[in-house]
N, C-alpha and C positions, 0 to 999 in steps of 0.2 A: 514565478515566485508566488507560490499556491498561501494565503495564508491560513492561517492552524487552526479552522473551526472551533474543534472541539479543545482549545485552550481559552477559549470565550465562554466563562460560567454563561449557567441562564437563572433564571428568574422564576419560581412556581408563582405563577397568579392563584394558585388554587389556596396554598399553602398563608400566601398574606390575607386572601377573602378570613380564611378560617382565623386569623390570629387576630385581625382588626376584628371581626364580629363579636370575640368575646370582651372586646372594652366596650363598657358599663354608656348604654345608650346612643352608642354608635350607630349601630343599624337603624334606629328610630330617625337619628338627624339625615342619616342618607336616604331614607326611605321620603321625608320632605323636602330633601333636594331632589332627588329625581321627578317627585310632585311639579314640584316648580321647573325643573328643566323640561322635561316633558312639554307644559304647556307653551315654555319662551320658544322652543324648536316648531312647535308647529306655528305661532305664532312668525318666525323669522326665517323659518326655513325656505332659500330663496335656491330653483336652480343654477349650478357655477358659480359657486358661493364657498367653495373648499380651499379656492387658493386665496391672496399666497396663504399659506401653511406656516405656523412657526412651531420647529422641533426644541425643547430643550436639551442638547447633548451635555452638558455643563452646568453647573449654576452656583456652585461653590468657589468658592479664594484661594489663593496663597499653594494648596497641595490637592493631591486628589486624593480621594477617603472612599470609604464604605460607601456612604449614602448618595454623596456631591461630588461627581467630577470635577474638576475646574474649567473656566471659561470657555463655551463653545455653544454657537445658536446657529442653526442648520434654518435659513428662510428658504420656501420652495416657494418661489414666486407662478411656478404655471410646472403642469403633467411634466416640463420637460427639461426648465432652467432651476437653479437652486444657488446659492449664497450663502457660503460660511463668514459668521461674525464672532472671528477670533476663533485660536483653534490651540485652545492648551493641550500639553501632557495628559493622552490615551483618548484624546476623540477618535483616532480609529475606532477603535476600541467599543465607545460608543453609541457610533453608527451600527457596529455589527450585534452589540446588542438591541437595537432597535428596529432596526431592517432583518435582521436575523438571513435566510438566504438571498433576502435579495437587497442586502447592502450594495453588492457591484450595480445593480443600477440607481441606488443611491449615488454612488459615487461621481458616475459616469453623466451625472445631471449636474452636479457641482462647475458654475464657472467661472466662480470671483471669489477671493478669498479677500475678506477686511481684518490687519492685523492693527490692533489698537494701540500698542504701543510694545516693548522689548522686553515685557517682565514675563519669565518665566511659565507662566503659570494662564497666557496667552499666546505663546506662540511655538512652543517646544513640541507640538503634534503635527505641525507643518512638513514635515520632511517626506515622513512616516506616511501621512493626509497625500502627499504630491505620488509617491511610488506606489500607493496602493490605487491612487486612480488609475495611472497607469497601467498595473495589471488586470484591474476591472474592464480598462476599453479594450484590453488586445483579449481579458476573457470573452468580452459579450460579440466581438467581432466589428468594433466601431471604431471610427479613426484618430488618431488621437490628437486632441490640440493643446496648447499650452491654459492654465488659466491664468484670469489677469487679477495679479497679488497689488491689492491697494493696500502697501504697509508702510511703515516708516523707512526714508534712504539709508539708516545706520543699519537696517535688517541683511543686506548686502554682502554686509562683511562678514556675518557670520555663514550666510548660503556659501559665499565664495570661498572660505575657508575650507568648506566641508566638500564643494568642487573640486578642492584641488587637493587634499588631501585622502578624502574616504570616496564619492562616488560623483558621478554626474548627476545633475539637477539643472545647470540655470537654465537648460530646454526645458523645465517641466512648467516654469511661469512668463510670464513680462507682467515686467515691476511697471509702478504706477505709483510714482510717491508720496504719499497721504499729505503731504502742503502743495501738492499742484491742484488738489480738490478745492482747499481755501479759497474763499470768495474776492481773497484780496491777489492772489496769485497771478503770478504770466508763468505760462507754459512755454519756451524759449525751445523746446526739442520737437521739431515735427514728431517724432518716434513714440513720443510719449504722449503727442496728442492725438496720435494715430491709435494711441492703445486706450484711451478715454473714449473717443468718439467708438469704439469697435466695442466695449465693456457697454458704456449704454447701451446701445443697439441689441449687443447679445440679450440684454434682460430685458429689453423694453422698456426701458430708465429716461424718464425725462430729463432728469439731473440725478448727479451724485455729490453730495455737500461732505465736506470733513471740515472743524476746527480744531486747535490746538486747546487741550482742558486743565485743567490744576491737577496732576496729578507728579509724574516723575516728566522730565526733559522727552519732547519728541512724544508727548501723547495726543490721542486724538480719539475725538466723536467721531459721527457721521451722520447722515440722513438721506435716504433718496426717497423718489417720487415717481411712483411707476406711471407708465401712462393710460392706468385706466383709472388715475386719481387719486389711489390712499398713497401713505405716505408713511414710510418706518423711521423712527429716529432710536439708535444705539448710541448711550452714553461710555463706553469702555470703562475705565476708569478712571474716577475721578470728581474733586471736590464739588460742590454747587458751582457752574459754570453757568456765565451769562453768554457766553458766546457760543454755549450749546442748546440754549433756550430761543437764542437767532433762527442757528440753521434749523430749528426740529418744533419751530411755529409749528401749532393746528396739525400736528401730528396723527393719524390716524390710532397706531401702535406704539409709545414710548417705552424703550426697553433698560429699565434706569437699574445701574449696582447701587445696591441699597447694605452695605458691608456690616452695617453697626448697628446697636441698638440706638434710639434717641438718648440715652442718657449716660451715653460713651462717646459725648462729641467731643472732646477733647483728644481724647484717642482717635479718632478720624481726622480731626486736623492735623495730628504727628503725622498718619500715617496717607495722609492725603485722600481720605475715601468720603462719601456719601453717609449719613444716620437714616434711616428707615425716613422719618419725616420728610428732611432735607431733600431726598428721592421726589417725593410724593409733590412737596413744595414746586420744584422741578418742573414735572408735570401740568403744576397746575399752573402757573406764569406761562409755558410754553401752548397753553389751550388743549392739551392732546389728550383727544377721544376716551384713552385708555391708559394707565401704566401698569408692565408688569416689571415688579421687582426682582432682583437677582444678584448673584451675586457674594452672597451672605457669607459671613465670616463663619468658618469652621465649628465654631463655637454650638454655631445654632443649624447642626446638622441634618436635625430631621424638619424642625418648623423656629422661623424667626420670630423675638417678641411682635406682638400686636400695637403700633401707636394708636393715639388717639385719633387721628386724622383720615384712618380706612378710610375709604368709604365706595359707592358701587361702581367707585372708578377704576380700582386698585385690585392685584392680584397677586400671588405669589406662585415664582416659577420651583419646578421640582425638577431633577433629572429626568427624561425621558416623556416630558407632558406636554403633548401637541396640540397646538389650539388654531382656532383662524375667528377671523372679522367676530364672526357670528357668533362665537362663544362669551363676549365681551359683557353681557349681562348676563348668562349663567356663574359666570368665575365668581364674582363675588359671595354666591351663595353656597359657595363651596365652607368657606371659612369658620359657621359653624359646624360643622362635620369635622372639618380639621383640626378644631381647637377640642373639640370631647375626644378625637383620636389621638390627637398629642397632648392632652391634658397634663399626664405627671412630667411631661419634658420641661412644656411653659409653666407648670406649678414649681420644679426645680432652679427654672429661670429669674422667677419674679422672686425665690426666695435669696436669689444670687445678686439679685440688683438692691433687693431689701440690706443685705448685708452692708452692701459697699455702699450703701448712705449713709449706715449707721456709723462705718469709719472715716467716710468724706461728706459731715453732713455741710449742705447746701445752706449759703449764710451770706450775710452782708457787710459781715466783720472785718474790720482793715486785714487782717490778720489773711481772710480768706482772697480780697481783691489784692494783697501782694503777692500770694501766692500765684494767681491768676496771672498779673501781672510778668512773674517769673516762668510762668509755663509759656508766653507769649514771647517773651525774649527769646529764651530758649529754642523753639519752633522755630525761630525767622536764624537764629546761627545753624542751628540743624540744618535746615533748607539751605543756607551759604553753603553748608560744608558740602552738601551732598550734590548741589549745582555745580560745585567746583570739580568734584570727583567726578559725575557724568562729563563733565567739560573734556576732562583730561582722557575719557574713554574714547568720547569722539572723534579727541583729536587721533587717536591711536587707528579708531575705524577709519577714519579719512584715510590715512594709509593707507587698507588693507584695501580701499574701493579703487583707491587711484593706481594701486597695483593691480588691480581686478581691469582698469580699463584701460591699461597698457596691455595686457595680454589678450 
């Protein structure tokens, strides 16, 4: 099952140098980040210092668009292991824009997959992600093994549906269900501690940490710790978590969804996600080295507003921007380049947040802490309703598992 090259657009790098160099002072801010990059690489440039490697396949929400695919981070922990964190709608896709011919040993390195929780827009490339590795091992002449899917147990139901209906699959993974990672967990299935103990080892993983976060039912962080000492933690999605600031202590790499602007938290508490700050706050309670942001709402397609709180700790991820250890004081110095290349976008931005103060201006009026008041009611019935709804889906998935583990 050959897949269709040439129905993968490409990308002229020529054609974007040419169109970025005619915005007004561009070339000037890049011509002082390469100054400065320049000097931090010889400065830190260490031999075996390339991995792990983090790919952005992903870094948008909700749909996938022109600029932002949705949720997918490709870790290449060494020449020869790799780790997908989460894998929405068209990460194939992705990968082969990025690896271009030699996606299939992209592929073919991939050996844990971490699905973060059941929404769309995280795990709908999965299928797609499982059968093309498989054509990649039996292309490149390797053998083929399953990999090990650290997702949520209600994920099941939908693999096993699509088992038993459209094509085989449950050979192409062993499950590994994201609350036997929990720190509070017993493992009860030799089976599945058999697939833990075998998942570390493949990567080199001293530990692999997951908790449960604010976002929808059945969601989950994670963190591991490789054993030659750093240390990643991915937030998937979801509101400020304390119990993701536990597992993902003294982080090396914190990879936080930063969905909203700071001054739509309100709309992030509906919608259960992270403000740019909030992100950032995160990071800093958790000690970790570095955060890159991600994740961003649709809205802010090419560049997300700037809080106050940058600073040369903080980075923003793009589609297709590969970084490692080393690059960790370079990124910062990207973001004046960024903000003169995106200028009239964030100038569009800021007149958009200017608006909507001027219709919701910000007060201390009884008037405004009722209203306040009524939007915090409201949230806590919203969440009843939509807990009950998940409740009743489950209950429906338990069926479809316990039919899955009678046959």
């Amino acid at each position: 099952m050959e897949w269709q090259r040439d129905a993968v657009s490409s990308c002229s790098s020529e054609e974007f140098v040419k169109e970025a160099s005619e915005v007004t002072n561009f070339l000037e801010e890049v011509e002082k980040c390469r100054r400065t990059c320049s000097a931090e690489e010889r400065e830190l440039s260490v031999p075996g210092d390339k991995y792990p490697e983090v790919v952005f396949l992903g870094t948008g929400s909700a749909l996938p668009m022109k600029i932002r695919n949705v949720s997918g981070t490709l870790v290449n922990i060494s020449p020869s292991q790799s780790l997908l964190l989460d894998c929405g709608e068209g990460t194939f896709g992705q990968l082969c824009r990025h690896y271009g011919d030699d996606v299939d040993d992209a592929l073919s390195k991939i050996s844990t997959v971490f699905i973060s929780h059941l929404h769309a827009d995280h795990h709908t490339g999965l299928i797609k992600l499982l059968y093309q590795r498989q054509r990649a091992l039996a292309s490149l002449g390797r053998p083929f093994s399953p990999i090990y899917l650290v997702a949520p147990a209600q994920i099941m139901a939908w693999l096993g549906q699509y088992h038993d209906y459209c094509e085989e699959i449950l050979s192409h993974f062993n499950h590994i269900p994201n609350r036997f990672l929990c720190d509070d967990a017993e493992v009860s299935k030799p089976k599945t501690h058999s697939f833990i103990q075998a998942m570390l080892k493949k990567n080199n993983l001293e530990e692999f940490r997951t908790c449960g976060v604010r976002h929808c039912k059945n969601a989950f962080a994670c963190s591991f710790v490789h054993q030659s000492g750093w240390k990643l933690a991915f937030s998937g999605d979801t509101m400020p978590c304390d119990a993701f600031v536990n597992i993902g202590k003294n982080a090396t790499l914190l990879i936080h969804e930063a969905t909203l602007e700071d001054e739509l938290e309100e709309e992030a508490v509906e919608k259960r996600h992270s403000t740019t700050s909030q992100a950032i706050g995160i990071g800093m309670k958790m000690n970790a080295d570095f955060i890159m942001l991600n994740h961003f709402s649709q809205r802010y397609a090419k560049i997300p507003l700037f809080s106050e709180d940058f600073s040369d700790k903080v980075g923003i991820s793009f589609d297709h921007m590969k970084i490692c250890f080393r690059d960790f004081k370079i990124l910062p110095k990207l973001i004046p380049a960024l903000k003169t290349l995106f200028a009239e976008e964030l100038e569009e931005m800021e007149e958009r947040r200017e608006k909507r103060e001027l219709r919701n201006p910000r007060g201390s009026s009884n008037e405004v802490i009722s209203e306040q008041k009524m939007f915090r009611r409201s949230e806590v019935e919203r969440g009843a309703k939509r807990d009950q709804e998940e409740e009743e889906e489950t209950v429906m998935h338990s069926i479809d598992t316990k039919r899955l583990k009678t046959s």
